[in-house]
N, C-alpha and C positions, 0 to 999 in steps of 0.2 A: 504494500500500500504506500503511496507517495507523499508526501506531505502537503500537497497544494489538493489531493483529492479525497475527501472524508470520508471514512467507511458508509456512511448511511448512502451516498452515492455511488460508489462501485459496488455497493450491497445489492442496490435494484435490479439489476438484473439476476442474481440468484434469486431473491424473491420472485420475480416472476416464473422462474423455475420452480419454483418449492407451493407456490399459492396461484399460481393466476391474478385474478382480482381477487380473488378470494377471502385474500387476508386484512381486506376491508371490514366484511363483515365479524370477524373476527375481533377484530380493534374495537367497531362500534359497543362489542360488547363490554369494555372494560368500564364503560361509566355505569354497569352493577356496580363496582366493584365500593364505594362507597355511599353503598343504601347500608341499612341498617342491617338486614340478615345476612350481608357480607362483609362488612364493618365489626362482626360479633363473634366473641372468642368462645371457643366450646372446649371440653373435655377430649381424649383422643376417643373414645367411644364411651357409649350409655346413651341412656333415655336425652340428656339435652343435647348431645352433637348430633342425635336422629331426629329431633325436634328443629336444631338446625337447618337439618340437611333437607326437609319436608319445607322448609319456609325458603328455602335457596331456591329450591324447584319450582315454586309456585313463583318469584320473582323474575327468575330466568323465563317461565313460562308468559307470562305479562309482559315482559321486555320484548318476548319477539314474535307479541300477538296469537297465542295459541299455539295449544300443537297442530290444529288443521292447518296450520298456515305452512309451518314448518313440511308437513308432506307434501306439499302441492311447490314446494321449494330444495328439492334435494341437494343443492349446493349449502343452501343454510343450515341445515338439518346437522350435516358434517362439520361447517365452520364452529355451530354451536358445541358439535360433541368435542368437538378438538381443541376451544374455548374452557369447558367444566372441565375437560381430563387433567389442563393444564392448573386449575384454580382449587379444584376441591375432587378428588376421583371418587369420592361418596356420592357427589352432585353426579356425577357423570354418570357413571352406571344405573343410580336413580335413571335419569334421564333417559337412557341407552332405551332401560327397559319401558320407559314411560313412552319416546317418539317415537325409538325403532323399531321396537317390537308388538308393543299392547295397541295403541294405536295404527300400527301399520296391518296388523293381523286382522282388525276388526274394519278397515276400507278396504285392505284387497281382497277380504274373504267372505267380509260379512257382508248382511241384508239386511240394513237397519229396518226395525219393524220397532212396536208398541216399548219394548223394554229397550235394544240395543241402540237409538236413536237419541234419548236421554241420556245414557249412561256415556256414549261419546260424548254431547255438551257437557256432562259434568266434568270427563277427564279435560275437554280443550279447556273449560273454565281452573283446572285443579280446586273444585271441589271433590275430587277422587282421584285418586292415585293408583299407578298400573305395577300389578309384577306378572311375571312369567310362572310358570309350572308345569315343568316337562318333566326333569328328573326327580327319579323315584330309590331313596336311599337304600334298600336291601339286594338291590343286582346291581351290576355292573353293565353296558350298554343297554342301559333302560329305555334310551329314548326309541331300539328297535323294538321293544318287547313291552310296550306301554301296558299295563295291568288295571290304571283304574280304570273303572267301568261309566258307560251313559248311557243308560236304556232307555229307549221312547218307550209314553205314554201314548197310545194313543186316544183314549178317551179325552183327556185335554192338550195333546199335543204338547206335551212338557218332557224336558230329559229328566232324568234320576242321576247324580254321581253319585257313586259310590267305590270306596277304597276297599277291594276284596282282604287286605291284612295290613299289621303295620307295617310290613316292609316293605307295601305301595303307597306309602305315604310319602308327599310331594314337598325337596326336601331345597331348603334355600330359600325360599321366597321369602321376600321382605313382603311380611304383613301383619310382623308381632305388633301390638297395640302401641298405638304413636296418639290418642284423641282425634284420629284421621278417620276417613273413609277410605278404604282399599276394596279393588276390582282386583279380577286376575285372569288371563289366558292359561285355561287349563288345559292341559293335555289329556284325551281318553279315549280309550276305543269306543267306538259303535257297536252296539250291540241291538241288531234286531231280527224278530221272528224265531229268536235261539241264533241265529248265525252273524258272523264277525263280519262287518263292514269297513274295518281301517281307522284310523286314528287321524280324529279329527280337532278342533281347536273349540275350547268355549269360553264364552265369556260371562265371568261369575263373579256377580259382587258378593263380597269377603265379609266388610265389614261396614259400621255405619260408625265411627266415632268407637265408643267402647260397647257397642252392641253387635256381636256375631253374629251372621247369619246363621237361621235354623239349618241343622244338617253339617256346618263347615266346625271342624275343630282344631285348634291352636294351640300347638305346641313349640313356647318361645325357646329357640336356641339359646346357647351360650356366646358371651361377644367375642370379636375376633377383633385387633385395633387392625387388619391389612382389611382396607376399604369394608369399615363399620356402617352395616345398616341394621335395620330390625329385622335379622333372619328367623324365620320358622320352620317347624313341620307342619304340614299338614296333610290332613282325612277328611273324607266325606261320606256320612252316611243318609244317603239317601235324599241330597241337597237337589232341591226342584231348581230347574233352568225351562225359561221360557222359547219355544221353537227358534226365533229370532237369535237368540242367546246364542245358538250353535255359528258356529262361522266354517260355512257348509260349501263353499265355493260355489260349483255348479251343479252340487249335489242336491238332491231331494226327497222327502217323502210326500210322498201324493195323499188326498185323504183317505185314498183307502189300502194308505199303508204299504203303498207301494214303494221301494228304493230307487233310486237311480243315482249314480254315478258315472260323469262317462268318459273318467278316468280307469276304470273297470278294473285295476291292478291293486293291492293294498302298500307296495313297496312304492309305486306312483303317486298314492295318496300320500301317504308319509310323508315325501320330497315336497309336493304340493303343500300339504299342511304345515309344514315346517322353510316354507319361501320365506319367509321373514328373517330367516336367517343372514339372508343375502345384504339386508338390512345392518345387524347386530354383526357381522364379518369384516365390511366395511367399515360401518361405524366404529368400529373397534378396533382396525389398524389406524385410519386416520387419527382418531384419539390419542391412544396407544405411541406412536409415534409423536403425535406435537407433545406428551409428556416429556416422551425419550431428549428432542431438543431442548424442551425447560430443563432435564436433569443435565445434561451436557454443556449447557449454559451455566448451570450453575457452579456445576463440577471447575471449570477451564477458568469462569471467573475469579473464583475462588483460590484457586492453584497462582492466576496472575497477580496475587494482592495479598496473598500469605508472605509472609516473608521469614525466611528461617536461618538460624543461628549454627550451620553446620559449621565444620572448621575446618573444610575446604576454602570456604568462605564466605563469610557472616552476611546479613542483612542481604539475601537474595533469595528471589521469590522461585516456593517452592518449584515452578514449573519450566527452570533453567535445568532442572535433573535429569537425564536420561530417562530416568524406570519411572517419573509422574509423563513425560512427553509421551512415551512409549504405549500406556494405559489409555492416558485421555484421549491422544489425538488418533489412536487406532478408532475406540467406540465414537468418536466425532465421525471419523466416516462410514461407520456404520451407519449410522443417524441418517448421514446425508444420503444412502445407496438406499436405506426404506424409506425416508422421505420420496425421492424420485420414482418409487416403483409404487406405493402408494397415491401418489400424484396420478399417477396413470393410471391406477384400479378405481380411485376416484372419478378420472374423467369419464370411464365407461358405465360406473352405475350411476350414475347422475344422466348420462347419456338413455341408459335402459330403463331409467323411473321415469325421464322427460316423456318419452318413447311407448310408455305401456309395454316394451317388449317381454316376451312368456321367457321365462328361463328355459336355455335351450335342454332337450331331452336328455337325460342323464343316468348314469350308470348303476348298478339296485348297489346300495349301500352294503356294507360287509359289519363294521363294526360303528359306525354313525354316519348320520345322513347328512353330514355341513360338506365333506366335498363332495358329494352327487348334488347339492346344490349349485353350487359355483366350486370348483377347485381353485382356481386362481385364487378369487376372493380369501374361501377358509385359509391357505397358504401363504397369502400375504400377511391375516392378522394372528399366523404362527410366527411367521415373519418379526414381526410388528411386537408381538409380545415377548420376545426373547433378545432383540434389540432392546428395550425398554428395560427390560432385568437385566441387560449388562450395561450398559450405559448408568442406570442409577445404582447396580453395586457398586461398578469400579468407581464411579464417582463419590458413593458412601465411604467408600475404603477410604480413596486417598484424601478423603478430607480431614482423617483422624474421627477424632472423637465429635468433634462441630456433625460429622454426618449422622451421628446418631439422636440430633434434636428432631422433632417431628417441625418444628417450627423452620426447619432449614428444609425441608419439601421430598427430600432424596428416600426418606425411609416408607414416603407417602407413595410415592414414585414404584419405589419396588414392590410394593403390597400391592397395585396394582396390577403388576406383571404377574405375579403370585398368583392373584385370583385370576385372572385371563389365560394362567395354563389351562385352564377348567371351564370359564365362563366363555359364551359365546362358543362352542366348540372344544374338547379338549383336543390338545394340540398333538400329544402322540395319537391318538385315533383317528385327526385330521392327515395328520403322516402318513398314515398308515394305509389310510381309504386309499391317500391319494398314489401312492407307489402302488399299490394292487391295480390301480383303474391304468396310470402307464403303462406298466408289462401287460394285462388284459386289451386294451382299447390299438388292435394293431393300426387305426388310423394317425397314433401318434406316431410323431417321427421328432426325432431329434436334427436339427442343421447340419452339414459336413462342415465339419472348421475348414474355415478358408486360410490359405496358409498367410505368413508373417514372418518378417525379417527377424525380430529379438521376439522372443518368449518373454520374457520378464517385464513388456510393455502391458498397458491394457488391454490391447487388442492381442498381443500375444497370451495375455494370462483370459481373457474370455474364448479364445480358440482352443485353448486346453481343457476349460470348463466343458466346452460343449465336447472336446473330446473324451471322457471321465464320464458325462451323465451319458454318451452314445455305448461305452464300454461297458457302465453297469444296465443299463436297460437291456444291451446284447444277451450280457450274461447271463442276467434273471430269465429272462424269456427261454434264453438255450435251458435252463432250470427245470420252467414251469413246464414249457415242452415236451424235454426229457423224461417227465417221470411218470411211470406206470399211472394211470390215473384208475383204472379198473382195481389195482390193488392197495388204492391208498384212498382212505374218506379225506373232504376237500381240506382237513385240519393237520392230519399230517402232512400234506403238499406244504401248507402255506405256511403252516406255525415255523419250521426250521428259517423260513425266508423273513420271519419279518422284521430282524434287527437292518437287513438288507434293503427292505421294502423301502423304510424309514432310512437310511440312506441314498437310495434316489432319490424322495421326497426332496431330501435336504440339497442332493447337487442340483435338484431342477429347479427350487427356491434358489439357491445360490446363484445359476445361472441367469435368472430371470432380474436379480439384484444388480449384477453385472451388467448387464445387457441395458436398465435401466439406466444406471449411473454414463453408460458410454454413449444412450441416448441426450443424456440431458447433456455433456459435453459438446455432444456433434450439434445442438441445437443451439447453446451459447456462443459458440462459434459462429452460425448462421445468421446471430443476429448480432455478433457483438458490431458495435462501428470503431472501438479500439485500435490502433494496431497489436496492443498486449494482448488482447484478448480475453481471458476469463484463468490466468495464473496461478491463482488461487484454488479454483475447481481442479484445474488440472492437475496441481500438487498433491489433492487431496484425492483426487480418481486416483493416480499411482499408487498413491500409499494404499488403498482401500483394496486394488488388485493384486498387492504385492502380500497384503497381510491372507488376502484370500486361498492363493496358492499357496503361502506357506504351509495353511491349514491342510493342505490334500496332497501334499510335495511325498509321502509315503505311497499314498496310491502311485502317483505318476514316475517314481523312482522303482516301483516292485514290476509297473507295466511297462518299464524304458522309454515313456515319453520324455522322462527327464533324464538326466546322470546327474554322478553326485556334484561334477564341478558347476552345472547347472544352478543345484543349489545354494551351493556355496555363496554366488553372484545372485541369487536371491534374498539370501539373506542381509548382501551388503548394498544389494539397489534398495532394501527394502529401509537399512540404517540412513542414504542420502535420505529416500523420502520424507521421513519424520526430519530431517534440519529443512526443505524444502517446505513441509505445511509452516514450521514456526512462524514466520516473518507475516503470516497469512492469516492470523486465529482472527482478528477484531473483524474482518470484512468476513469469517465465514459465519463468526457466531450473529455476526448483524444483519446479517445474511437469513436468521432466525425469525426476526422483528419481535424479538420479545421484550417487552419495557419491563422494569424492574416494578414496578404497582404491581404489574399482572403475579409476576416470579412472588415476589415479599419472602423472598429468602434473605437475613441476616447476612449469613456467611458470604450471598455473590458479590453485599454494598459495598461502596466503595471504602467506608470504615466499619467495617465487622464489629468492631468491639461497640460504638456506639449504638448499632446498629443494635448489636442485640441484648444490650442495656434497655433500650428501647422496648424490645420487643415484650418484657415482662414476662416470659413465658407463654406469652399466646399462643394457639394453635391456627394455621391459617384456615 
């Protein structure tokens, strides 16, 4: 960076890399941030920080005009979720489940009639609040094998839930007692005339303030401080839902009882009933991701502004050291490589919600249905959440002890990551679908790496990528091929492959991360009007390709794509890199547009110790 040019200005065009316009709406939201239910210190969990986090949501909801507004806006929808993840990840996930799933399940699926018409005006109004309820505590892939039940009436056209034991009891849901009103999309098979019809979505008010609904019962978890809400258990015995209530797609019962679906598969219905997903996938790398920038933000600032007493030589800020460069500015370009591949998984479901388009036809689920909905999406926000967990440990790490204040944001950060291995899709199951659906779906194909002068460049480290995800896809398929299938049920074939499976998941993720990041390079370039051009990207693309291959330098050395002297010059193009990003940090972290209001992390001010004298203990 020059000194006659200020990072906020050679910042803008990364920014329009990383946001579009986008990050307008984002901005606009920061004047919450000094209302009162945002202005107000809570507990790190219990009844008043979920008292908080119910009055955050209802403000958030008021600032941006409804949640109906927000779906008929899927660009907003995302700015906002990637707004809360950064401020409060209690508010967020609220929220996740309040826009992107309870709300989105009940317009694309439902038929507002007598009951389900009100009950959407109450949630747009947040006089009622939305959770989710799919998973079922006693099995393990529950969401295939759903257990509670919804039997028609048909004398009044009414469903029955019911929880056949406690071990179909529906587990996580925030809707332990808050003085609220809670709704919920429940998840239950269909049941009628004695025969199984698929597993459909309903919508079920919960509670009314501190009165239960007849039939629903509440069994309040124990608190968790990694992203505190009021989790439950819950059962239903024999809880009336009104016909409307069902959110039936194009499904029907006739008056005389007749079914129709003309989806006519139950593994089709599942994927259908569970679109919303697409939703909560999305929503949840974008999120997930602008946390990961606030924690790397905070991490790098922090490291610039410490200053330590070592006897090398005194009063020099910790992030003159090798082993703090080495840490931070590797997860800095993580950040930046899901940023960019997120960017793009953003611009095409904003594209497909603008669009109405149907999710395209997808593969019968093995162990969960989030990649037979979208693979990319589920995969980007496995992506997205393990980005997010290393970016805010290593950042907790090397902050010392200052990382362990909740009031410095990093510990809030990781407990997000935490619950997102699980929430939204778990991320090995996502792995897993999605390696099985590659070696099955022979329409996939991997690229032939196009050759390259240096290996060790970006373009030479993304031609080895794609040569590594072509090698194990060969191999598993020559596997699955191979083996007797007459003598073996589908569980021996496939149990021995799946640590495998979840290895290609991971090089096709990696590849698509790559492939992103060398997008958004060749586009800076296309627009810059510099003669420099975008120096700073490009240090940090290098470093981001160099730390990538590292990672896999076994593979490509046991398969001769590499030799050791190969590596060798890997590991030392990989040591210029990291003195290359330094001279670059302020235009890449500005590059972020995070103001310090939004962060109100202590530790990233420019005087900490004031800072968090100040801070009194607060919890942001």
């Amino acid at each position: 960076m020059t000194a006659d040019k200020p990072a906020t200005d050679t910042a803008q065009p990364l920014r329009r890399l990383l946001y579009g316009d986008t990050h307008q709406d984002v901005d606009a939201l920061d004047g919450l941030l000094t209302t009162p239910p945002f202005a107000r210190s809570a507990p790190p969990c219990g009844p008043d920080r979920h008292t908080r986090t119910y009055d955050r949501l209802r403000a958030l909801g008021e600032w941006v005009g409804g949640v109906k507004a927000l779906q008929r806006d899927p660009a907003k929808l995302l700015a906002v979720l990637e707004w809360s993840a950064t401020v409060d990840p209690a508010l967020f996930l609220a929220g996740t489940v309040q826009y992107a799933v309870c709300v989105s399940a009940i317009t694309e699926l439902g038929r507002p009639g007598p009951y389900l018409g009100p009950l959407i005006d109450e949630v747009d109004r947040h006089e009622t609040f939305g959770s989710i309820m799919i998973t079922e505590i006693g099995r393990g892939n529950s969401h295939l094998a759903t257990r509670t039940e919804a039997r028609f009436d048909p004398a009044t056209r009414e469903f029955t839930l019911r929880t056949p034991d406690p071990a179909a009891a529906k587990f996580m849901a925030h809707v332990a007692g808050t003085g609220r009103a809670h709704m919920a999309i429940v998840y239950a098979r269909l049941l009628l005339h004695g025969r199984d019809r698929g597993v459909f979505p309903f919508a079920v008010r919960i509670r009314d303030g501190d009165r239960v609904t007849d039939g629903v019962h509440i069994t309040e978890l124990p608190e968790t401080t990694s992203v505190p809400l009021n989790y439950a258990l819950v059962t239903f015995d024999n809880t009336r839902v009104p016909y409307d209530g069902w959110l039936r797609d194009d499904a029907s019962i006739a008056p005389d009882g007749e079914f129709s679906d003309p989806l006519g598969d139950p593994d089709r219905r599942l994927v259908r009933s569970l679109s919303v997903s697409s939703n909560a996938s999305t929503g949840a790398a974008s999120a997930l991701t602008a946390a990961a920038r606030a924690a790397v933000t905070i991490g790098i600032r922090h490291s610039q502004r410490r200053l330590t007493m070592g006897r090398l030589r005194a009063n020099l800020p910790v992030l003159h050291y090798r082993t703090q460069q080495e840490a931070l500015y590797g997860v800095l370009a993580e950040v930046y490589a899901c940023s960019f591949l997120v960017a793009r998984v953003k611009a095409q479901y904003t594209r497909q919600r603008s669009t109405r388009t149907d999710l395209p036809e997808s593969q019968r689920p093995v162990w969960a249905p989030w990649a037979s909905v979208s693979r990319e999406q589920a995969l980007t926000k496995a992506a997205a959440t393990r980005v997010l967990g290393s970016a805010a440990g290593v950042c907790r790490e090397r902050a010392g002890a200052q990382g362990l204040l909740t009031v410095n944001r990093l510990l809030e950060y990781e407990g997000l990551a935490q619950v997102f291995q699980a929430a939204a899709g778990d991320n090995l199951l996502i792995r897993l679908d999605a390696g099985k659906q590659l070696v099955e779906d022979l329409t996939h194909t991997v690229p032939v790496p196009t050759a390259t002068g240096d290996l060790v460049s970006p373009g030479g480290v993304l031609a080895l990528a794609l040569l590594r995800e072509r090698g194990l896809l060969t191999e598993l398929r020559g596997r699955v091929g191979g083996a007797p299938v007459e003598e073996k049920t589908a569980f021996e074939t496939w149990n021995p492959l799946l640590p495998d499976l979840v290895t290609l998941a991971d090089a096709h993720q990696q590849r698509l991360l790559l492939e992103a990041f060398a997008n958004a390079v060749a586009e800076a370039d296309s627009v810059s009007t510099g003669t420099e051009g975008m120096p700073h990207l490009v240090a940090l693309h290098a470093l981001y390709a160099l730390n990538s291959l590292e990672q896999t330098l076994s593979w490509h050395l046991e398969c001769g794509s590499l030799t050791s002297s190969d590596a060798t010059r890997v590991h030392r193009e990989r040591d210029r890199a990291l003195d290359a990003v330094h001279p670059h940090l302020d235009v890449l972290l500005d590059g972020f547009a995070l103001p310090e209001a939004r962060l109100r992390a202590p530790m990233a001010e420019p005087d900490v110790v004031a800072a968090l004298f100040a801070s009194g203990g607060a919890t942001p």
